[in-house]
Backbone bond lengths (Angstrom), bond angles and torsions (degrees), N, CA, C in turn:
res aa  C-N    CA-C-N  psi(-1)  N-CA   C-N-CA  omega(-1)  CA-C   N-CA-C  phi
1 X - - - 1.450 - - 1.527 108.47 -
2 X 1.011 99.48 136.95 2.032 106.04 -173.70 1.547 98.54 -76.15
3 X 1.052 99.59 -178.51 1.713 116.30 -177.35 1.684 112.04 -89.33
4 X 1.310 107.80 -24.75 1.803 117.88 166.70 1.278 103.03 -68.12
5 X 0.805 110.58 -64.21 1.896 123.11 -179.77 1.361 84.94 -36.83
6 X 1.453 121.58 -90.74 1.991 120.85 -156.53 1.074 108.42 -30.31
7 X 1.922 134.89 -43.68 1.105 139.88 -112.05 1.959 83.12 -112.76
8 X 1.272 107.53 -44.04 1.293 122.20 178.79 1.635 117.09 -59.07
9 X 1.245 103.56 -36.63 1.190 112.33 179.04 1.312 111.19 -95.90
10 X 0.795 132.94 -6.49 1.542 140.33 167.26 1.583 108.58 -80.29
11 X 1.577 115.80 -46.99 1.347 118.82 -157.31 2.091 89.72 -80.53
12 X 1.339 114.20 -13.65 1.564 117.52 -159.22 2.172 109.47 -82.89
13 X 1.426 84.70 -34.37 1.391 108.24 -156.76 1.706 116.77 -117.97
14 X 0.891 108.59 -19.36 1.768 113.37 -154.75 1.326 99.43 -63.01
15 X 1.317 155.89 -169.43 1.383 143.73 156.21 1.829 97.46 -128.63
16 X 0.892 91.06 160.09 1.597 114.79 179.69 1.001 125.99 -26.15
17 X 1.647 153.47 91.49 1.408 118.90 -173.40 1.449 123.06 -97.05
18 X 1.405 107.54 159.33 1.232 88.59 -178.42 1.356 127.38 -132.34
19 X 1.440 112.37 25.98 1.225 147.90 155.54 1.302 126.47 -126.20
20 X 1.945 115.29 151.89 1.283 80.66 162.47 1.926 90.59 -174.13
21 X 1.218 102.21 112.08 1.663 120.02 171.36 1.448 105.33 -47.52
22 X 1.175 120.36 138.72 1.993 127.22 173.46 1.024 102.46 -137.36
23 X 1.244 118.10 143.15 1.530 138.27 171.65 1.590 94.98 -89.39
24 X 1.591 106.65 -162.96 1.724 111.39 176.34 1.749 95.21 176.57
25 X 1.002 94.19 121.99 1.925 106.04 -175.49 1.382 119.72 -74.33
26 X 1.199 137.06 154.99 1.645 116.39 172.95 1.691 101.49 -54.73
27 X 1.001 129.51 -29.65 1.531 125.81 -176.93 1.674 106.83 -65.60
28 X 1.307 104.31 -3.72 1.687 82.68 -179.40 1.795 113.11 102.40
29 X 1.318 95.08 -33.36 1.798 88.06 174.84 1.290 143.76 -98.32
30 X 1.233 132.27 157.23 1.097 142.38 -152.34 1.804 120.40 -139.76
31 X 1.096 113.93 130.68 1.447 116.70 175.44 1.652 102.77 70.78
32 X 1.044 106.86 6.45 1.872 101.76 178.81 1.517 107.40 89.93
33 X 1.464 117.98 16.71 1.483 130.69 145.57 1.434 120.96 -83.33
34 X 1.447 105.58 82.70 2.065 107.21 170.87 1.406 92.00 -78.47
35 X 1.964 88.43 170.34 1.187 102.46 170.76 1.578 111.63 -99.64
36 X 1.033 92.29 23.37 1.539 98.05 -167.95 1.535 108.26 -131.79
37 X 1.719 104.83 25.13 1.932 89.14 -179.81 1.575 103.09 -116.77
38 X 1.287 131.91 157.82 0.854 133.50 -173.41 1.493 128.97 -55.14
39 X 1.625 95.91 -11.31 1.848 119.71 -170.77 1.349 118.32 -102.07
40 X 1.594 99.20 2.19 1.530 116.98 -166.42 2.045 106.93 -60.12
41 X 1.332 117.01 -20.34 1.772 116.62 178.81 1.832 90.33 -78.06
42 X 1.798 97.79 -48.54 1.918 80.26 -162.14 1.694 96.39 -67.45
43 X 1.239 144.94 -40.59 1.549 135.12 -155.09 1.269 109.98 -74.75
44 X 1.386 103.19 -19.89 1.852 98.48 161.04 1.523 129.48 -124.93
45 X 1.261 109.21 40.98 1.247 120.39 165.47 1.451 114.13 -88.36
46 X 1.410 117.68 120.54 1.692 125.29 -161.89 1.738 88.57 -102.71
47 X 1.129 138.14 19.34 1.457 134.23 117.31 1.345 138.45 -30.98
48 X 1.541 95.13 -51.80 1.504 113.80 -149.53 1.650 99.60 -71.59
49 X 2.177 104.41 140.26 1.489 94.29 172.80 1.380 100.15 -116.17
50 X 1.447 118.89 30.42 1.595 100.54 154.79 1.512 118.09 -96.95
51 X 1.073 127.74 162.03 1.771 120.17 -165.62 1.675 97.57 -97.85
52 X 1.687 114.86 -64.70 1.345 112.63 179.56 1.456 120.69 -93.50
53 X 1.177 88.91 148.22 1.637 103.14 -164.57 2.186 97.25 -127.35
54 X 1.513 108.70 157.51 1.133 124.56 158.36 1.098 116.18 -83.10
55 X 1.708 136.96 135.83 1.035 138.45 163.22 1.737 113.30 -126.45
56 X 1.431 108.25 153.87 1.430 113.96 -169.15 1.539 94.55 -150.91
57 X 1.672 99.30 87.66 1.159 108.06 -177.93 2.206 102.10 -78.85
58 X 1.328 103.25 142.29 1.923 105.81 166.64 1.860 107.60 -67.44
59 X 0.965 118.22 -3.30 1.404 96.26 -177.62 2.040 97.16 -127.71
60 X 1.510 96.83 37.85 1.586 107.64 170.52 1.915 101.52 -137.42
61 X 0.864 101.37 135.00 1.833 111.64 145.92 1.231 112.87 -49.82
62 X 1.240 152.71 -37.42 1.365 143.04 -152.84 1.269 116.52 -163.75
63 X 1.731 113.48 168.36 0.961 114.62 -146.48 1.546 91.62 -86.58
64 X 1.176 122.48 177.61 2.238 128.22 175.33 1.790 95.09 -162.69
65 X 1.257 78.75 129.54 1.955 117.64 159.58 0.835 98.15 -49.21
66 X 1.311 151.11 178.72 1.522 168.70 -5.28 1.345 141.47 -45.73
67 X 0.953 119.38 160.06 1.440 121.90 172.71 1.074 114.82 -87.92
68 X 1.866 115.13 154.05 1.495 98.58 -169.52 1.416 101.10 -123.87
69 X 1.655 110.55 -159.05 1.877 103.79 -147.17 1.648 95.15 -71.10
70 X 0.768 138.49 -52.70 1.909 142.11 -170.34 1.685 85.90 -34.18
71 X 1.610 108.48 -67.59 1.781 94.13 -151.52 1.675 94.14 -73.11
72 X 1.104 127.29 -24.18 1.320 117.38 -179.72 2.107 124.65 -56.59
73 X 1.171 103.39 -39.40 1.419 125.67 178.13 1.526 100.09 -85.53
74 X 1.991 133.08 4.66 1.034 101.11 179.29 1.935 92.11 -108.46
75 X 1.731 108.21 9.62 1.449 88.70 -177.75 1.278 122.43 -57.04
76 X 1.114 129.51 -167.54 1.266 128.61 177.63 1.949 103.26 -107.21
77 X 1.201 106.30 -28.95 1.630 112.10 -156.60 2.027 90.07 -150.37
78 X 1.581 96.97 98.23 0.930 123.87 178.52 1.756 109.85 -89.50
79 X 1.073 135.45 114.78 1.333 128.69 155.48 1.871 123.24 -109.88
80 X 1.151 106.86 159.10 1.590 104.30 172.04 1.414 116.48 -153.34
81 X 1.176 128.60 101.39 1.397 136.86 -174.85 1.171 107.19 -102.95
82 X 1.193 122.17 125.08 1.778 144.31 171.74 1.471 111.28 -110.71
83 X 1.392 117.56 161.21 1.198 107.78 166.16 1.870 94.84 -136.16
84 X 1.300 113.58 171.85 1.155 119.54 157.94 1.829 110.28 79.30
85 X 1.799 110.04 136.11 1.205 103.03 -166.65 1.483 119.00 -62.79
86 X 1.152 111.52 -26.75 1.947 107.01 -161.57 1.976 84.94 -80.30
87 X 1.210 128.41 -16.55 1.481 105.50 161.95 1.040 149.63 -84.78
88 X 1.890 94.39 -10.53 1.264 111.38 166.06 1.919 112.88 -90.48
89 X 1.101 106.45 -11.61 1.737 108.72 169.38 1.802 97.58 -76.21
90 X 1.247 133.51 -27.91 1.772 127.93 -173.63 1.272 90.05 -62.69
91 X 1.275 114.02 -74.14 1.057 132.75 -165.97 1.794 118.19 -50.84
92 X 1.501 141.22 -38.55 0.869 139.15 123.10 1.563 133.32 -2.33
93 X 1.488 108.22 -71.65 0.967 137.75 165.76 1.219 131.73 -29.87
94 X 1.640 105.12 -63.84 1.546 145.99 159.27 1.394 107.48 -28.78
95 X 1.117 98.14 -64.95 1.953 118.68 -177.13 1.572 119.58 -50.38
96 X 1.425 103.22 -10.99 1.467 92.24 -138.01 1.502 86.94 -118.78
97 X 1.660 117.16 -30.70 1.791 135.56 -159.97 1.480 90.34 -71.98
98 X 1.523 119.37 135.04 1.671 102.57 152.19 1.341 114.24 -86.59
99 X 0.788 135.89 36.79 1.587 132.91 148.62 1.761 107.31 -69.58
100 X 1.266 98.85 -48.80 1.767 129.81 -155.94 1.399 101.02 72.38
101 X 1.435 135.96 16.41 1.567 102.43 171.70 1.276 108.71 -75.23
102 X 1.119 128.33 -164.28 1.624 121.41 1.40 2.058 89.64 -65.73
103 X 1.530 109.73 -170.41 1.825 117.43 -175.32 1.974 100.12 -49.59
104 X 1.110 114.97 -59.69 1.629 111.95 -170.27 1.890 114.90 -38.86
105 X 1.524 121.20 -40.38 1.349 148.38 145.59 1.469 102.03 -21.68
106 X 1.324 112.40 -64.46 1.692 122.25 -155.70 1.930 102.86 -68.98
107 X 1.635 97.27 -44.90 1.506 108.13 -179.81 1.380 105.11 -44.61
108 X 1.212 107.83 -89.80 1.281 152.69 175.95 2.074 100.72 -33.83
109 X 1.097 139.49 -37.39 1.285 132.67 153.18 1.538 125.31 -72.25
110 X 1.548 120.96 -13.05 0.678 149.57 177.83 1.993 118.44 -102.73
111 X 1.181 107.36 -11.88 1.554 100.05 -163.36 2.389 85.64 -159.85
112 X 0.991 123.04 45.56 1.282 119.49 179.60 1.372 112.60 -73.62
113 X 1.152 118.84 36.49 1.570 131.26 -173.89 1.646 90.69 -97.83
114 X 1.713 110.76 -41.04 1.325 123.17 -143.08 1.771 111.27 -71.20
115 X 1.285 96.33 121.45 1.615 113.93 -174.57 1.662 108.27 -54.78
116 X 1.246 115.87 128.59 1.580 122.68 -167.72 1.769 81.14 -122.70
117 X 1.597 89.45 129.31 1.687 122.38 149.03 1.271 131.84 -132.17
118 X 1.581 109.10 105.78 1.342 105.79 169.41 1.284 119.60 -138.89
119 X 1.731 107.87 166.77 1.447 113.49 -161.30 1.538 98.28 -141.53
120 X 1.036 107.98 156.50 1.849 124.68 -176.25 1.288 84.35 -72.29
């Protein structure tokens, strides 16, 4: 099955979520939003009404699922657990740029409800 196919069938069927745990990379991204993939305008366009999207980040081999910023800001119960200092300096960082990038920035200016856990 191709990656259009998953993406189709994902966007057709999936049901609602209403939670949802996030990681966040030293690069800043989250949910399979780099700042570095070519899809980075469509995965954060808070327009968009498809939820999953393909991403093909340059500093990956392959292609990754995710959801992008619209369905992300419509959970209800946002979490984000990091560990380690240079992720808690991105993330810092993030907060502070008015751009809000790198993508974790965009969430997170967009969704500041969202429960932050981190640990050395």
């Amino acid at each position: 099955m191709k990656v259009d196919s998953v993406i189709d069938h994902l966007n057709a069927t999936m049901p609602k979520i209403d939670i949802a745990i996030l990681g966040m990379g030293e690069d800043g991204h989250t949910a399979s939003i780099f700042p570095c993939c070519s899809e980075l305008e469509r995965a954060t366009n808070l327009s968009a009404t498809e939820k999953y999207i393909a991403t093909k980040p340059t500093t990956a081999n392959y292609q990754r699922i995710g959801l992008n910023l619209s369905a992300l800001v419509e959970i209800p119960h946002l979490i984000l657990s990091i560990n380690g200092n240079k992720k808690l300096e991105v993330l810092e960082k993030s907060l502070t740029t008015e751009k809000k990038q790198p993508p974790i920035g965009l969430l997170l200016s967009n969704r500041p409800d969202t429960k932050i856990f981190w640990s050395e």
